[in-house]
N, C-alpha and C positions, 0 to 999 in steps of 0.2 A: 504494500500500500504506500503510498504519498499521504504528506501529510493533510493534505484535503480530504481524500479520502478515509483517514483517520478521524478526523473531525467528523464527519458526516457519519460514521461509523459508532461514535462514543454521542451522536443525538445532541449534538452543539453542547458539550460540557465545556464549562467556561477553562479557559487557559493560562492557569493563575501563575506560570515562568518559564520561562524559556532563554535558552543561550546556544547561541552560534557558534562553532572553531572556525580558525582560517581554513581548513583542508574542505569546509562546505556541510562539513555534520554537526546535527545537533543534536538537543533534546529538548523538549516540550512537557511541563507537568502540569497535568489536572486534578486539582488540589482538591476539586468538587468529589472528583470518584475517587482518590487514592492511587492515578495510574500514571505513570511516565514514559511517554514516548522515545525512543532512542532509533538516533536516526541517521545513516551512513551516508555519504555522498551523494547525490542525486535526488536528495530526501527522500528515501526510500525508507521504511520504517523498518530495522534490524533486531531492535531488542524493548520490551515493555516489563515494566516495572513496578511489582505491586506493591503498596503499602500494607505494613501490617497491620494498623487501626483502620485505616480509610478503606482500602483497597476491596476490590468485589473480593469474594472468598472460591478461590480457583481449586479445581477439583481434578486430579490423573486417575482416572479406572475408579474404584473407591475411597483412595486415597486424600483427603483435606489439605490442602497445603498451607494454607495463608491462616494466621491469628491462631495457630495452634503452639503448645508447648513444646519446644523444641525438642525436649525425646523424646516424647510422642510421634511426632511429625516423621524425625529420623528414622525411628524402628520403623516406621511405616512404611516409609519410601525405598529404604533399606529391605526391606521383604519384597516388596513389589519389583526393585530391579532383579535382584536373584533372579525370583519367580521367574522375568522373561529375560533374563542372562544379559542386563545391563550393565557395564560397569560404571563403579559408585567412587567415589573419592570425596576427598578434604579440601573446601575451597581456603582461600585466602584466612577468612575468618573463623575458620573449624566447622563450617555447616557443610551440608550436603551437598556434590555436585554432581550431576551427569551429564555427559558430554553425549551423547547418544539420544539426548532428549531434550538437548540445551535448557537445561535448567540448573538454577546456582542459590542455593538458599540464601537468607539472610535473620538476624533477628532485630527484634527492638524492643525497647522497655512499654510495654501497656501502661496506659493512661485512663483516668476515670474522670467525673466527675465529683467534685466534693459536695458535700450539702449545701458548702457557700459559692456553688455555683463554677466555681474554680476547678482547672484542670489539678488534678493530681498525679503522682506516681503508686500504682499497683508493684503489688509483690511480685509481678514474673514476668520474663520475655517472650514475648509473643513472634512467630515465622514471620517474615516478608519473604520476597521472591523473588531473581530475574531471568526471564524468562528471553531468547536469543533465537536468532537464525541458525541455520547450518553454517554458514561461512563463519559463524563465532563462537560456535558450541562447544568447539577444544580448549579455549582458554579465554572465556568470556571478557573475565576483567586486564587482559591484555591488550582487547583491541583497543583501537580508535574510540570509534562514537562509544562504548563502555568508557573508558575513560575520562574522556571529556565532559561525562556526567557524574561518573563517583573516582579519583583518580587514587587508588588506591597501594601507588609506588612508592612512597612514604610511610605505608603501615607495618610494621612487622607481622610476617604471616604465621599464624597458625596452624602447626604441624598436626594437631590434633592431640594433642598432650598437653593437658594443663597443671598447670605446678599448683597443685591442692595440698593444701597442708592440714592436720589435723589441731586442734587448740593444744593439745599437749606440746606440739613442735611450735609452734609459735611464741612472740616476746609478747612481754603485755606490759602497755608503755601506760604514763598517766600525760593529760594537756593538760597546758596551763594557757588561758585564751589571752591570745595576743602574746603571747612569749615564748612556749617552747611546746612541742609534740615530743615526749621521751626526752632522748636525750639530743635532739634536733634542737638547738634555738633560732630564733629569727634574726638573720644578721650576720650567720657561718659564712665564709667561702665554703666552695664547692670543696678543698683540701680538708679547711675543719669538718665538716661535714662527714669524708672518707673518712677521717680518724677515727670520728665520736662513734662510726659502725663497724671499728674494729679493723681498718682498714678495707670495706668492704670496696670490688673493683665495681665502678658501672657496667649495667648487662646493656645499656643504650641511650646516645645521647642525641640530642638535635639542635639545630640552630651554631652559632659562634660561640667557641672558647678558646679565649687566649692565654689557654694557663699550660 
């Protein structure tokens, strides 16, 4: 589809952002439905993107995809590839990908409303989705127009192992507000800082440092 024909398709949902690359791709969000257009050269419509709160609730064979609990969602999608001998991997972020079906999971925090009207934060991550052509289905978040919407070479990837620690393994610091976390005060160089954690090394850093 062209993005006209997306519009016409989506029943004139209003087009609450969009941005242009120089190479001619873009993407288009409709904040009304929860969907994002993602869109290659030629405006040809490549990849669409659901929202986990907003977004319609997308459905594979009986499988639920969108606004479900993440291992839920996984065992699920994880049984059904077997089933038809898909192969499954670990996206960027530790969720589910299949390249056989262009699809690349995602999560986000669930949101409510409060009694006072006001959004709040809920207790658990709820699926998003992105959903891709064949020409991006091997490594979605590599290509172009993917990128130029969530550019995601900056993030550290998730291997699919998370460093869980149990309370027994863990330090248990006291704050003091506006002064110090543990044995962090406010006002360390990055050096003081390494000492106060025992010499600990950084596992990653970003931005300038000229030490």
């Amino acid at each position: 589809m062209d993005s006209d024909e997306v519009d016409a398709a989506l029943s004139g949902a209003r087009d609450d952002h969009s941005q242009v690359a120089a190479d001619g791709g873009f993407w288009v969000r409709y904040q009304d439905i929860g969907v994002t257009g993602i869109y290659g050269p030629g405006m040809i419509l490549v990849g669409v993107a659901i929202d986990a709160m907003e977004g319609p609730l997308v459905r594979l064979r009986e499988v639920e995809l969108i606004a479900r609990v993440p291992s839920q969602a996984r065992a699920e999608i994880g049984h059904l590839a077997r089933r038809e001998d898909a192969a499954w991997r670990v996206n960027w972020s530790g969720d589910p990908e299949i390249a056989a079906w262009g699809v690349s999971m995602g999560t986000a925090l669930e949101y409510g409303v409060s009694s006072t009207g006001h959004p709040e934060r809920k207790n658990r991550m709820i699926t998003s989705a992105l959903f891709v052509s064949a020409e991006l289905a091997e490594s979605p978040y590599e290509t172009g127009p993917v990128l130029h919407w969530c550019d995601v070479r900056e993030r550290e990837k998730n291997r699919g192992s998370w460093p869980v620690k149990t309370d027994q393994e863990r330090s248990r610091w006291d704050w003091s507000p506006l002064k110090a976390v543990g044995p962090l005060r406010f006002g360390m160089t990055p050096r003081q800082v390494a000492d106060a954690l025992g010499g600990e090394v950084p596992a990653g850093r970003q931005g300038h440092f000229p030490y």
